[in-house]
Structures are given as C-alpha cells and as structure tokens.
N, C-alpha and C positions, 0 to 999 in steps of 0.2 A: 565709600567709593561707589561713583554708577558705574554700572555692566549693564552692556546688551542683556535681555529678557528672551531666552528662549522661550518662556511660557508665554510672555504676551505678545509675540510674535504668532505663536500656533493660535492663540485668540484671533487677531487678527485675519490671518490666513483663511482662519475660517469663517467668519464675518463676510471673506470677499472669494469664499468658496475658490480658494487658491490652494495647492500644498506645496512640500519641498521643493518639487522637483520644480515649480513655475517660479519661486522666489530666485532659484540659481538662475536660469534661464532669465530674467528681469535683473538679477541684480550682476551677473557674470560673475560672479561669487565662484570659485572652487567649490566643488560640492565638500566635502570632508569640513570644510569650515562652516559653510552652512548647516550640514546634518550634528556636527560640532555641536553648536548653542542649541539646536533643538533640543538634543539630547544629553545636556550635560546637566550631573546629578541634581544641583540647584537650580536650573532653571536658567543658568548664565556661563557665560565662556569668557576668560581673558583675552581668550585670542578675538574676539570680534571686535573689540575696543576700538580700531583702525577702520572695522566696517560698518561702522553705527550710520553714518551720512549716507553710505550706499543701499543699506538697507530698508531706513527710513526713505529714499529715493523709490527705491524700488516698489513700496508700499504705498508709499505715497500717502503719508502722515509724517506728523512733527515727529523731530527725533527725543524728543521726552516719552511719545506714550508708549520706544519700544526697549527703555532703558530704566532700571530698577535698584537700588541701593540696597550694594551686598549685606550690609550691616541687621538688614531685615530677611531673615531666613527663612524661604519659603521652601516647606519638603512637600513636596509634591506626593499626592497619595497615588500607589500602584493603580495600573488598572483597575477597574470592578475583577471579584475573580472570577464570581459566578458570570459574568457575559462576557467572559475572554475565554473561560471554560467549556461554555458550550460551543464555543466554534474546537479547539482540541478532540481529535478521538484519539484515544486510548488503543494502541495497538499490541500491550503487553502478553492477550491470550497467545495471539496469532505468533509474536516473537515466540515467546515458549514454546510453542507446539513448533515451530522449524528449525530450531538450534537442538532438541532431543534428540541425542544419536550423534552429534555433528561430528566431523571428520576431518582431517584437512585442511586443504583449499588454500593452502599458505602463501603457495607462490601467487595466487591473485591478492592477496593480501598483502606480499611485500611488494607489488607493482603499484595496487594504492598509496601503499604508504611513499614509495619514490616517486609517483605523479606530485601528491601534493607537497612534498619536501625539496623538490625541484628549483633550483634557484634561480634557474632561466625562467618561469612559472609563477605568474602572479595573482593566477586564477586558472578554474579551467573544469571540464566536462570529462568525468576517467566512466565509460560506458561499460559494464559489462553485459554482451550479447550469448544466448544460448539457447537450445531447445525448450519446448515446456518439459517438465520435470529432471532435467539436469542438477538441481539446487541451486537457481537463481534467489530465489527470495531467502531460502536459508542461510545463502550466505549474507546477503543484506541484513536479517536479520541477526547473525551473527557479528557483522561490523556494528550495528546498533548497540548492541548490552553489552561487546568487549571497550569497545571505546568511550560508551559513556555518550552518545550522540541525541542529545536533545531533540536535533530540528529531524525531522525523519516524517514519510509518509508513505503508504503501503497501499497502492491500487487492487484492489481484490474485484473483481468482477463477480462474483460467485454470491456477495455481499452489497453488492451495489454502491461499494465505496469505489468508484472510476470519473468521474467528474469533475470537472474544471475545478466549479464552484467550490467543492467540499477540499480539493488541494491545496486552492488559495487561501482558503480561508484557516485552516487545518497550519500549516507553513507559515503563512501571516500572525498566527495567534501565538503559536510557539515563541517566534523570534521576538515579536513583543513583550510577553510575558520573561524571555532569558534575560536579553539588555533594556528590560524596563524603558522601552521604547515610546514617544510621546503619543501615545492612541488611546485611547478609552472605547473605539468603536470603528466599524470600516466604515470609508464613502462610501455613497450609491454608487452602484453600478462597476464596484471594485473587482466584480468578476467577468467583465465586458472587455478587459485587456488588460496586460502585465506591468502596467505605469505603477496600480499598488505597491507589486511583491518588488520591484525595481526601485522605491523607494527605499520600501519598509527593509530590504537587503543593504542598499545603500547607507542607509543610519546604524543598522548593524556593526556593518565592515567596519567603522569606525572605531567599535571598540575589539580588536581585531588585531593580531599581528602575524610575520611570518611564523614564530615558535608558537602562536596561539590562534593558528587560520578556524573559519567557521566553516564545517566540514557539516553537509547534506546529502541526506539521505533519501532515495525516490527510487521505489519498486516496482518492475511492471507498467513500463510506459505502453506495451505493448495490448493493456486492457484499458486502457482510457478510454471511455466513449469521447470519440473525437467530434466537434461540431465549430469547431474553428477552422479557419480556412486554413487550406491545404499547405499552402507556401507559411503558415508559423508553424515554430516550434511546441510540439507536443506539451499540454498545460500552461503555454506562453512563456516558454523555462530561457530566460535571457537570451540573447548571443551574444553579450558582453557582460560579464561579470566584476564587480568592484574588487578591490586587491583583496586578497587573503579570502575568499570564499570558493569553494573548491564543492562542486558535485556529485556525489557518484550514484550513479543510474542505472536499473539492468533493463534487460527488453530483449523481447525473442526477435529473430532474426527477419528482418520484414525487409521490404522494395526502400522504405523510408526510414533512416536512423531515427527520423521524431528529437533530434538536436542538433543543429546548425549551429557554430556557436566561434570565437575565437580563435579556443582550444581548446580540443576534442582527441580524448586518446582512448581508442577502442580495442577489450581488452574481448575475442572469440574464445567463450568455455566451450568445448570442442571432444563429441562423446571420444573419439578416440586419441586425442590427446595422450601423452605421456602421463601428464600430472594429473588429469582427469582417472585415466585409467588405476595409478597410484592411489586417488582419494578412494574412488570405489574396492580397489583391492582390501585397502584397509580397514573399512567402513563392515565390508562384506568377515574379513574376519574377525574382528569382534562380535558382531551380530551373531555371527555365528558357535560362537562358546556355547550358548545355551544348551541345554540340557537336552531340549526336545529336538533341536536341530544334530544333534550328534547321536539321539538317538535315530534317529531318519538317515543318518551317513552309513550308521550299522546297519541297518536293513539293506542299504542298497550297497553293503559292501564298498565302501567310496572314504577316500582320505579327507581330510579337512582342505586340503592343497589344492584337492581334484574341484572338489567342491568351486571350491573361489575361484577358479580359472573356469569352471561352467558357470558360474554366475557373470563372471566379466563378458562374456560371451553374451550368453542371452540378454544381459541387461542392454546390451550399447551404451552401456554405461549411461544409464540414467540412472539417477537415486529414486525417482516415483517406484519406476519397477522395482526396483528394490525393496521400497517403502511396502509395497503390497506381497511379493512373491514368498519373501521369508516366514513373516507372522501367516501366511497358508500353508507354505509348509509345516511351520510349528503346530499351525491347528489339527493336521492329517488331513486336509484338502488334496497333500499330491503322494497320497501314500502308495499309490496305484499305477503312477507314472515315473517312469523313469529319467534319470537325471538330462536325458539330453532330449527327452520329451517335453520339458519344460519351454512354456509360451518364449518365443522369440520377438522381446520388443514390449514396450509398454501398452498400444495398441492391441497388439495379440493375445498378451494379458488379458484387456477387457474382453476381448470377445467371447476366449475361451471359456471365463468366468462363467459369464452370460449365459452360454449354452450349456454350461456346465450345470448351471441351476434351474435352467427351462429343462433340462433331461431328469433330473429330481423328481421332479411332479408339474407338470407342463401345465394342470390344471389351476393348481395356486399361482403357477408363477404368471398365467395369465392373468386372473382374476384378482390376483393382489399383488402379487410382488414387481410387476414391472408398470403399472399404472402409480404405484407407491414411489418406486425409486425415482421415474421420469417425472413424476410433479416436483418431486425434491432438487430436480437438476432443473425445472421449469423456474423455478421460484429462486429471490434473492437474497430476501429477508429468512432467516432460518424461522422455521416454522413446528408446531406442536403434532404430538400423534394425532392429538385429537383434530387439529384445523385440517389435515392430509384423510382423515377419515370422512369429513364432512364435504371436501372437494372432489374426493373420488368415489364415493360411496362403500367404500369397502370397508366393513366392522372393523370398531376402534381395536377388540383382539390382535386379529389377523395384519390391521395395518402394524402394530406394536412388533408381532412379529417377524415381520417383512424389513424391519429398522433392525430387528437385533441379526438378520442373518444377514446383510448387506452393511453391516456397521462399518469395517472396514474402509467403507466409500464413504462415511459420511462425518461431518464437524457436528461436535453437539457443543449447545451454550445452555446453561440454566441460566433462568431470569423467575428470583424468587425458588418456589420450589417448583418449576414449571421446567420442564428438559427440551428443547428444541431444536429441531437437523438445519442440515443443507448437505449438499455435494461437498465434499471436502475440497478434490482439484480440479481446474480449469480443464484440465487434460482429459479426463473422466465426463466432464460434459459434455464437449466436444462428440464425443465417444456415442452418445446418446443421442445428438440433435443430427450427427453425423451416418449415425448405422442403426437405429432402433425407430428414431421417428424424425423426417426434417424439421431443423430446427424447433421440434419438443413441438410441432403447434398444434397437433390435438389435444396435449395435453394443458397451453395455454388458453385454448377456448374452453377448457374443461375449469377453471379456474375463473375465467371472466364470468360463465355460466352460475356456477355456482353463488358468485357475490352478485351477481343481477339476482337472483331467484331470491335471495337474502333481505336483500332492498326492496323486492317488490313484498316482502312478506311484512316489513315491517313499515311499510305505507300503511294511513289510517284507513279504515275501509270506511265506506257509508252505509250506515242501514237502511232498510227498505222503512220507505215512508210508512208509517202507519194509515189507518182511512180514519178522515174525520167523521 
C-alpha cells in the first residue's frame, strides 16, 4: 500500500528551502495533519491519504515522488546525538544547588497545577513574578526535578547564559531530541525570529494531549539580554500557543511583563504575603535546629519562636537573606550583635558585610579582598584563583584567601581538577556595580587591560638586524 512520505516530503522542502509552516500556508492543510506525516514514526501517516494531490500541488511535483510503499520499512535514524547535544545545556548543578533546603511554596504550585488542568484552557502562559531573591528560580527549579520536565531553560546572567540565541537553540534541541522530531540540524538564521521554535512547538503538540500537555519551563526572563524590539515578546516566547502546551515563567517585577500572549495568568510571590510569610516561617525553623544556631539562642537568652518571628521581620521575607544571615550566624560572624541588630533587608546585609570586613583590616581588604571579589562580580564565565591573580595583580596566596573568606558569595565549578568562582547571586552584583564601584567598570578596564597586555606579549617580536 502507498502512503504519503513524510521523509521525502522534508527532502523536498528542503531542496526548495521551504519548511512546515510554508507547506500549510501553500497547501491550507490543518497544521496537525501536516506536522502529522512529518513526524510520524515511519516516515508516513494514514491520515494524509486524502491530501496526497493537495500536497503534491502545493509542492508542485508529481504526486509519485511524495508517496512511498509501506511494505518497505524505513526507520529513520535519531538525530546525530553529538550535534543535537551541543546545542543542550545541562542545568543540573544550578537545579541542585536551588531545591537544597527547599520549603514549601505549595500553594503556587497547586495554582500551576489548576492553570494547566483547566478545561476552559487549551494552552497558556502561568507567569510567576517576584523580588530578586524571594525563591523564584528555586522554585522553578523545583517544578523541574519533581515533575520530571524535560523542556526547561534557566537564564542566569551571572553565567552569560541570557540570550536569545542559546534559548532557542537550548528549547529547539530538547523538544527534538524528546518527540524525535524531523531535524537533524537548525536553519540559518533560526534565531532571527520565533518561526523555528513555532514550528518545532507546533510538531510537538501533536504528540500531546490534555492528560499528557507539554509543560515548559523558562527562568528569569527578567536577565535576558534583550536586543529584539521592544513591542516582541521576551525570547520571541509565542502569543499563541498549539493545544496542550502550557508555559510557566518567573520574572521580577518590571514596567513590561516580557509575555503578551492569549493566555496569561500572573501568579505575584509577594514578601508579605500569607503564604510567603508561612514558606519563610518554616524554612527558618528547620534551619534552625542546628546545633550552632541554638547554641547562639543561649547566649542571647532568646527562644527558638522569638528567633523565627525576628527573622521573619528582618528577612522581608526573602530566602537570599536567609540564604546568607544563618550560616553567619552559625559561623559567629553576629556573636557580638544582638538579635534585633541584625541587617534589615537583603541589601543591608550586603552592606554591613562589607564594612564589616573593611573594619577587619582596611589594608587587605583594599589591596586584595575587594578588587578580588568585584572582578568576580565583573566577569561571567566563572574563573580560577590563578586567572583573578594575574588580572588584578594581587599574589595568587592572598587572592586564594580572599575566595575562602567571601565564599559565602560565591558559586564554584570544578573543570578537571581546576576549582573556579563567580558571584553566586544576581542580587549581590547589583550590590557591587550599585554601591562599591558603577557598574564594576574599573574593574572591567582592569580585565580588558590585562588580556591586551597578554596579546601584546605574545606577538612575535623582530630582532634588530644584524650589520652586514
């Protein structure tokens, strides 16, 4: 029996530098039936049997060369893995290191789960907006590994992962590789606008239903380097989605939501919230069992109860401050202060830090420890003690040093046996390019300086001529 060829179909299409989305368009084809035969496992679809003449029309060849005899079984080979792989990043450290500790958060979680279970609801945009360090991304990260969510992508600006290009491509690679989608490679200029990911969504959806929607995940629209015009949506993220694909997105509070879309249901995590207030109360008493935090209660004469109701307070209920205020406490950083002398706010945190470590020894912490940390917040790519020693001049010791009393603030990667920093949080930069130096930029010329002086050293020189 002949069947429509989805596979020599995609031959052709590409032969006449056409794809999906122009064959529907040409042929008036239902998309679902056309992304149908592209994508069905053999290579062919029953259902297109009726659209053979419209298709070959639309193609405009005989309708032999786009019809194939089932009885000859062509499996078509997966993508390559290695060049579908390299477009994929791997955001497994980053998940780990934000679900440690996690807490909560339930009620934003059973509001996703009723966004996309919604029967009025055939797709749609469920936004979560909030402060920097509130636990936006941990919580994204946490819908990630409980649910099992393949498609997922994590803007980190801190890492230089913020970019149109590396989303698309990143998202594009995924959905390929899950529904064995008909690609082996992107077009040119697939990151020039959202016609790709519109597609390659589009052939998805089809294998897809309400009890089995294709649920995405996108972190931090709010560090995207933006270079698209103003009037699109942040990464070219649809405004109209195919049935059963459903988004969820977080983003700090900005002038522009960065999604314009259908259907859009915007969920504000809100420091004084109820439920917010509840995640941190809980959060805060666990953390606080430890040994060294209850030894610190005794000293200041202070209940476990008292405790948590002065952390609720000074956090504003953010989890960053939290993140950093406890483990100093544990270290004896606030053995000296008392409980309602504690920083007020995440901001105030840093500052006090700050000065708290220039009043240490004013001399180190000028000569090392703050030209250390602000190249750390300058830079994207995490970087060695040794590369922070040869950009700032300060002995590889002393810079070593300078890394282990500011740890707290900082992400390390090993690559090999080589250990590597950066700024841990976005908020913490800020903090730096904001109140220590604008926008870091002497410490950026300090940086460009160095790799010029680098390159000019290892230009060939000329020798002086000899005399004949």
């Amino acid at each position: 029996m002949l069947r429509v060829s989805g596979r020599k179909i995609k031959r052709i299409l590409a032969t006449k530098d056409m794809n999906g989305a122009d064959l529907i368009n040409r042929a008036g084809l239902h998309k679902d039936i056309v992304y149908g035969i592209l994508a069905a496992p053999n290579g062919s679809s029953p259902r297109a049997e009726r659209t053979a003449g419209v298709i070959a029309r639309a193609l405009d060849v005989e309708i032999e060369e786009i019809l194939e005899d089932e009885s000859i079984v062509v499996v078509p080979a997966d993508p390559p893995e290695d060049e579908l792989q390299a477009h994929i990043r791997s955001f497994d450290a980053f998940i780990d290191d934000r679900i440690r500790g996690f807490e909560g958060r339930n009620l934003i979680f059973r509001e996703i789960r009723r966004f996309i279970e919604n029967p009025k609801l055939t797709s749609g945009y469920f936004v979560v907006r909030g402060e920097p360090g509130i636990g936006k991304s941990s919580l994204a990260a946490k819908l990630v590994r409980d649910e099992r969510l393949d498609i997922h992508h994590f803007n980190i600006a801190l890492q230089g992962i913020n970019t149109l290009p590396q989303f698309l491509a990143n998202i594009c690679a995924r959905l390929i590789r899950k529904f064995k989608l008909p690609w082996t490679e992107f077009p040119n200029g697939f990151e020039e606008n959202g016609s790709f990911l519109n597609e390659v969504l589009s052939c998805a959806a089809t294998q897809c239903s309400r009890k089995n929607p294709l649920v995405i995940v996108v972190d931090a629209l709010d560090e995207v380097a933006t270079a698209n015009d103003k009037r699109s949506n942040t990464l070219f993220l649809p405004p109209a989605l195919p049935s059963n694909v459903f988004f969820v997105v977080t983003t700090r509070p900005l002038e522009r939501l960065g999604v314009q879309a259908q259907q859009v249901q915007v969920f504000d995590l809100l420091p004084e919230s109820n439920e917010n207030r509840a995640d941190v109360r809980a959060y805060v008493t666990n953390q606080s069992s430890s040994n060294s935090i209850r030894v610190w209660l005794r000293k200041k004469e202070m209940t476990k109860a008292a405790f948590v109701d002065v952390m609720l307070r000074k956090s504003a209920g953010n989890f960053m401050y939290i993140h950093h205020v406890l483990p100093a406490i544990a270290r004896g950083d606030f053995d000296a202060t008392k409980p309602d002398e504690l920083p007020q706010g995440l901001r105030d945190y840093y500052r006090s830090h700050w000065e708290h470590m220039r009043g240490m020894d004013e001399d180190q912490f000028e000569a090392a420890f703050e030209p250390v940390v602000c190249i750390l917040g300058a830079i994207k790519e995490a970087v060695s003690a040794q590369q922070v020693a040869e950009w700032t001049g300060v002995p590889l010791v002393r810079v070593r040093n300078a890394i282990a009393e500011w740890r707290q603030f900082l992400d390390e990667e090993r690559v090999g046996r080589e250990r590597r920093y950066r700024v841990y949080h976005l908020a913490f930069q800020e903090f730096l390019q904001e109140e220590v130096d604008p926008g870091l930029g002497r410490y950026n010329d300090m940086i460009a300086k160095s790799i010029l002086a680098k390159a000019a050293r290892a230009l060939p020189t000329r020798g002086k001529r000899r005399p004949s």
